[in-house]
Each structure stands twice: as C-alpha cells, then as structure tokens.
VMD Tcl script that draws the C-alpha trace (Angstrom):
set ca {
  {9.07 -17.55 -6.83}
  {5.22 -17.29 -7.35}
  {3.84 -13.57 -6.91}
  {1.56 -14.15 -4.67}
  {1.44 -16.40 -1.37}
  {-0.63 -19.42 -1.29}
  {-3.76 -19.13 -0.35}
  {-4.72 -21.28 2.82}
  {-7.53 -20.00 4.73}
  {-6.12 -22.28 7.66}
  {-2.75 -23.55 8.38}
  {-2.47 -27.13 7.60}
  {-3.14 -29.26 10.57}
  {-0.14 -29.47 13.38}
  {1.52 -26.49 11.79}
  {2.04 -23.42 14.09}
  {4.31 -20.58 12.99}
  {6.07 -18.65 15.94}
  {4.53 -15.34 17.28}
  {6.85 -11.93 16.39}
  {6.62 -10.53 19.90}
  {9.42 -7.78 19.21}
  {7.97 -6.50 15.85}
  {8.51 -3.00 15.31}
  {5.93 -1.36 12.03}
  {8.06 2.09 11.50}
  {8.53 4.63 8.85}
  {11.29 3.36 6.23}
  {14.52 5.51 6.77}
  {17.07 6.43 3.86}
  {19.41 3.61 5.81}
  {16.36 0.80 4.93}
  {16.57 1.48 1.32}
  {19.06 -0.88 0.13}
  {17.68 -4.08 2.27}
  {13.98 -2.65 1.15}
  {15.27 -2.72 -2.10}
  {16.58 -6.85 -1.56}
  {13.17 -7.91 -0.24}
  {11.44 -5.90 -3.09}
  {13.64 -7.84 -5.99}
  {12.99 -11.08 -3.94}
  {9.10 -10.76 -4.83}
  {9.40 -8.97 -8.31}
  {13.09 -10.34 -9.69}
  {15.75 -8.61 -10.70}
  {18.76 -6.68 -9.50}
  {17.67 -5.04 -5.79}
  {20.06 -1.82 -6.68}
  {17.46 -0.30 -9.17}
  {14.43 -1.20 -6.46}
  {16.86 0.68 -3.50}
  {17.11 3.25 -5.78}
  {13.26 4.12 -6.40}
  {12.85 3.52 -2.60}
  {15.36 6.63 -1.64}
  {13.86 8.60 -4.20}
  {10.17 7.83 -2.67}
  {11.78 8.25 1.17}
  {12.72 11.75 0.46}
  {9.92 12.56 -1.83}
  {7.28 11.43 0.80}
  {9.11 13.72 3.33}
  {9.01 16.84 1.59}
  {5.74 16.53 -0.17}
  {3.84 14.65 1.84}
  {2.44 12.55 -0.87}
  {2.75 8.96 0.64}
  {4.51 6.89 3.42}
  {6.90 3.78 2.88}
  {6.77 1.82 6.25}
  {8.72 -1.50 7.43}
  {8.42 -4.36 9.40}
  {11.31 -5.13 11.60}
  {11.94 -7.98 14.02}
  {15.05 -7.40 16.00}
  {17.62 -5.88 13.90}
  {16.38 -7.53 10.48}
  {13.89 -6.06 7.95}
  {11.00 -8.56 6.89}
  {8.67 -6.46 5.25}
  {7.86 -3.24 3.16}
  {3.89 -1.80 2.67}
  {3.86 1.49 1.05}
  {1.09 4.66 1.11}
  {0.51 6.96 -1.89}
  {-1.68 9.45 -2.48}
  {-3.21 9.48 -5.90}
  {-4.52 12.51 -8.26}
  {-5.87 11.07 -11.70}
  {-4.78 13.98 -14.17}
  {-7.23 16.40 -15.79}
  {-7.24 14.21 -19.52}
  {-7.11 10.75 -17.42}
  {-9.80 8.03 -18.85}
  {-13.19 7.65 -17.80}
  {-12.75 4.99 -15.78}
  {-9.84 6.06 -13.68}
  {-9.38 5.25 -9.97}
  {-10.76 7.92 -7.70}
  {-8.44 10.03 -5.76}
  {-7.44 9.76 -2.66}
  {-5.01 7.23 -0.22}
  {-4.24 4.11 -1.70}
  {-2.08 0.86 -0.07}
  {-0.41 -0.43 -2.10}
  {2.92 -3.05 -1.78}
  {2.92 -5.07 0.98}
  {5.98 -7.82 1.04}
  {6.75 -10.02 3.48}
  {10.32 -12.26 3.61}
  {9.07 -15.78 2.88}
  {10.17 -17.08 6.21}
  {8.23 -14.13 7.98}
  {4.63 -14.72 6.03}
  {1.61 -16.29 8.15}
  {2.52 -14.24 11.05}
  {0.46 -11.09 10.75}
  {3.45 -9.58 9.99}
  {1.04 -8.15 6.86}
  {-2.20 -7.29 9.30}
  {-0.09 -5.24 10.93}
  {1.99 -3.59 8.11}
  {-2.01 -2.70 6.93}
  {-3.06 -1.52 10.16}
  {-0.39 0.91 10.65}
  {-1.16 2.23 7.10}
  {-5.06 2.79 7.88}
  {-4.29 4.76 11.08}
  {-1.65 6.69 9.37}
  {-4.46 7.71 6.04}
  {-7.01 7.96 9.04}
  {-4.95 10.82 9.76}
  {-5.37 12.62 6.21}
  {-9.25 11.27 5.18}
  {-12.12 9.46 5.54}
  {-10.92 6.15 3.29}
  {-8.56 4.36 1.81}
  {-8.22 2.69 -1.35}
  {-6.48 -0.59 -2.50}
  {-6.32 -2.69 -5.55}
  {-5.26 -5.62 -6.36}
  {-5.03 -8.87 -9.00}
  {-8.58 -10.73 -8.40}
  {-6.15 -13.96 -7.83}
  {-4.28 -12.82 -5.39}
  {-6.48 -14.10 -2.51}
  {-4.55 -13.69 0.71}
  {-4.00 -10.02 -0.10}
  {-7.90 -9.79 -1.17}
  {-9.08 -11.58 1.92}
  {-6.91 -9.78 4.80}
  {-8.37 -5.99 3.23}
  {-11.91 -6.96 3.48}
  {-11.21 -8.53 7.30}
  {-9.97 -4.65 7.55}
  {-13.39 -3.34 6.38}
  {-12.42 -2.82 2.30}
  {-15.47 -3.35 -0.04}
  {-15.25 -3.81 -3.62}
  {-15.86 -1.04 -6.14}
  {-14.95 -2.44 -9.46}
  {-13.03 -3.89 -12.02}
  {-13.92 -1.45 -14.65}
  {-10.98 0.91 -13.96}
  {-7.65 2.07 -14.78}
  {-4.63 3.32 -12.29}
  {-1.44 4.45 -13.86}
  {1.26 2.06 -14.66}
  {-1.25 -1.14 -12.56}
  {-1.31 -4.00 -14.47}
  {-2.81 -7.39 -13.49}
  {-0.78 -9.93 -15.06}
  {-2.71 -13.32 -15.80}
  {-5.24 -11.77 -14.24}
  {-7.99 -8.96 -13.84}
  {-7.86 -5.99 -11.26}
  {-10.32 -4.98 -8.39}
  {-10.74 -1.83 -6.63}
  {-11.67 -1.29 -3.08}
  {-12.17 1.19 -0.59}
  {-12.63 0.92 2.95}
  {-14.32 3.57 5.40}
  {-11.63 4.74 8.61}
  {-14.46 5.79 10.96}
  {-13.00 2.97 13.37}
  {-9.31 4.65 13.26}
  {-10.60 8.21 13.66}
  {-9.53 8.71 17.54}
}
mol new
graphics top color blue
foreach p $ca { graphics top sphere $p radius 0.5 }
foreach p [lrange $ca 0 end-1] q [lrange $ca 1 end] { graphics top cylinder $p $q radius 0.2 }
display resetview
C-alpha cells in the first residue's frame, strides 16, 4: 500500500464520493487503541498489536501530562481515522537546526475507503482549535512528496519554514522534509 494517497487535485470526472453526515472527530479513548492500532499498521505495515500498544501508552500519557492529544474519526460505530497532537521541546544539546518548539500535527490516517471525504479537513480542524487553546501556532511537517497532506495544511493557513531542519526520530523516506507553521488567530474565540 503506497504511503501516501494519490494526489488528485479534482476527482476524476463522474466520480462523487458519499458525504459522512454522522462523523463524530473525538478524543481517542483507551477502548480505541487496539482498532487505532489496525488502521495505524494498515498505513505503516506490520503487526497492529505493537502500534495499539504505543497508542495506550500516548492515551494515558497525554492525560496526565498534558503533552499532546490523539483524536479519531468515527462514522457510526466504526473508526476511520487517527490525527495525533504533540507538543515538542528540542533538548538543551539538540542540533542547530532543530524544529522550534511548540504544537505540532502530526499523523493523520484515514481507512482507504473513508479518504476524499474531508474526513482529514476535519481531523485537522479539530486539532487547530484544540492547540488554539494552548498558543498562537501550530507546526507540521511533512515528506515534500506527499502532496495531499502538503496541500490541505496550507488551505488551513500553514506556510513553509524550511527544509533545513531536524525533528527527533522524522525521517523522509525517498524524499526530503518541510516544515510549516500556521498562525491560529482565526481559532482564537
């Protein structure tokens, strides 16, 4: 399964994907982990019982500390998709050219059958209000080829920074990484 979805910057013509009128965008509960941890292991391969492991460890962690959010998408009684909110502190011997601290999205999976639906827009959305919350930006980064991903952040208001940077354990396979940052003025209420 390729990484990334296809980018299209228009459905093909006489193609029309269903609206998800009951979608519910919610924080992930301790009960999500284990289908989290299927649609995660869909995307990256693998065995989903090490992925639903790391995703009750983060659930708890991001209770108690308060150092991220893991939200899903839900349409009726089925999980489709998984975005995730971290806060990030580089360390006091970190490189040069480490990311800047602060909020930063970061892995947002849809269920094949559920992509082209907004199901993602609104997985990003919730996580903007929720950081608008906390601070004045967000951050994101992502593989320069992954275009859909690239292309829905800057319709959200994220701006490049640069490439020239490091974030612990990213790495852009077959490709090179971007930084961005967006300003939440528009979700401050």
């Amino acid at each position: 399964m390729p990484l990334f979805e296809q980018y299209r910057r228009t459905l093909d013509k006489g193609e029309r994907l269903p609206a998800i009128e009951d979608l519910l965008i919610r924080p992930a509960l301790l009960t999500d982990a284990a289908e989290l941890g299927r649609i995660e292991a869909v995307r990256e391969g693998g065995d989903a019982a090490p992925y639903a492991s790391r995703l009750e460890r983060a659930i708890v962690s991001f209770r108690t500390a308060s150092e991220g959010l893991i939200l899903a998408a839900q349409h009726s009684r089925r999980l489709v998709g998984i975005a995730k909110i971290r806060h990030f502190v580089p360390s006091n011997d970190a490189p040069r050219n480490v990311a800047p601290a602060g909020w930063y999205l970061s892995g947002v999976i849809v269920v094949p059958e559920y992509r082209r639906r907004g199901i993602g827009r609104h997985l990003t959305e919730a996580r903007l209000e929720w950081v608008a919350q906390r601070d004045q930006s967000a951050y994101y980064f992502s593989n320069v080829q992954n275009r859909v991903s690239i292309e829905l952040h800057q319709q959200l208001g994220f701006v490049e920074l640069t490439s020239d940077f490091t974030y612990p354990g990213a790495m852009f396979e077959g490709g090179i990484g971007v930084l961005f940052r967006a300003e939440l003025s528009r979700f401050h209420k």
